[in-house]
C-alpha positions, 0 to 999 in steps of 0.5 A: 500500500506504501508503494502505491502512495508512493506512485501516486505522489510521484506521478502527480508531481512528474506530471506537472514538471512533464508539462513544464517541460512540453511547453518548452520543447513541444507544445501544451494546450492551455484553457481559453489561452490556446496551444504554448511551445515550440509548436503552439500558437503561442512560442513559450520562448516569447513569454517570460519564465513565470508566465509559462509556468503560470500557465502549464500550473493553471491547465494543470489544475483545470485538466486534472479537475476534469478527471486527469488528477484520477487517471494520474493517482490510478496509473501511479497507484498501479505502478507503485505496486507492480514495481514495489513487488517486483523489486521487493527484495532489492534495494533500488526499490524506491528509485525504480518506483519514482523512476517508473511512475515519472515515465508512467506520468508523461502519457497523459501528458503526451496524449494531451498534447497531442490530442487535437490530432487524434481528435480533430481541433476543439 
């Protein structure tokens, strides 16, 4: 049970720094702001630090209300536990939890990002 705690916390703080990152190199929509980054409408490399990380905090929030704050503690959560099972006995158990649910994390981030080409533009 510790370890999916473990996971979960992991995954929701990995979360918010992949999508700190995806507004830098790649792209990440923003409520009513529309798409920041290198490939958005809106190039994060124009705005200063504090803006860009003003915004990806506020998409953050509004699309983990909506549901990405569950699918992030479910991930994690599930991830935790496999991967605290599977290295029980070592002792880079707790690296390999941080380590996997960071990756398990940048997903939904990915899908997200990338959304509008899955789905058409909204």
């Amino acid at each position: 049970m510790v370890d999916a705690l473990k996971g979960a916390t992991v995954a929701l703080v990995s979360s918010l720094l992949a999508s700190m990152v995806l507004a830098y190199l790649f792209r990440i929509p923003i409520p009513m702001g529309g798409m920041i980054g290198l490939f958005g409408e809106v190039s994060s490399y124009t705005m200063a630090i504090s803006d860009v990380l003003m915004a990806v905090v506020t998409a953050w929030i509004f699309y983990g209300i909506f549901g990405g704050f569950i699918i992030l503690l479910l991930c994690g959560g599930v991830t935790g536990l496999i991967i605290g099972r599977r290295y029980s006995s070592s002792n880079q158990k707790n690296r390999m939890i941080v380590a996997w649910s960071s990756a398990i994390s940048t997903i939904p981030v990915l899908i997200l990002s990338t959304l509008d080409y899955i789905i058409g533009p909204w």
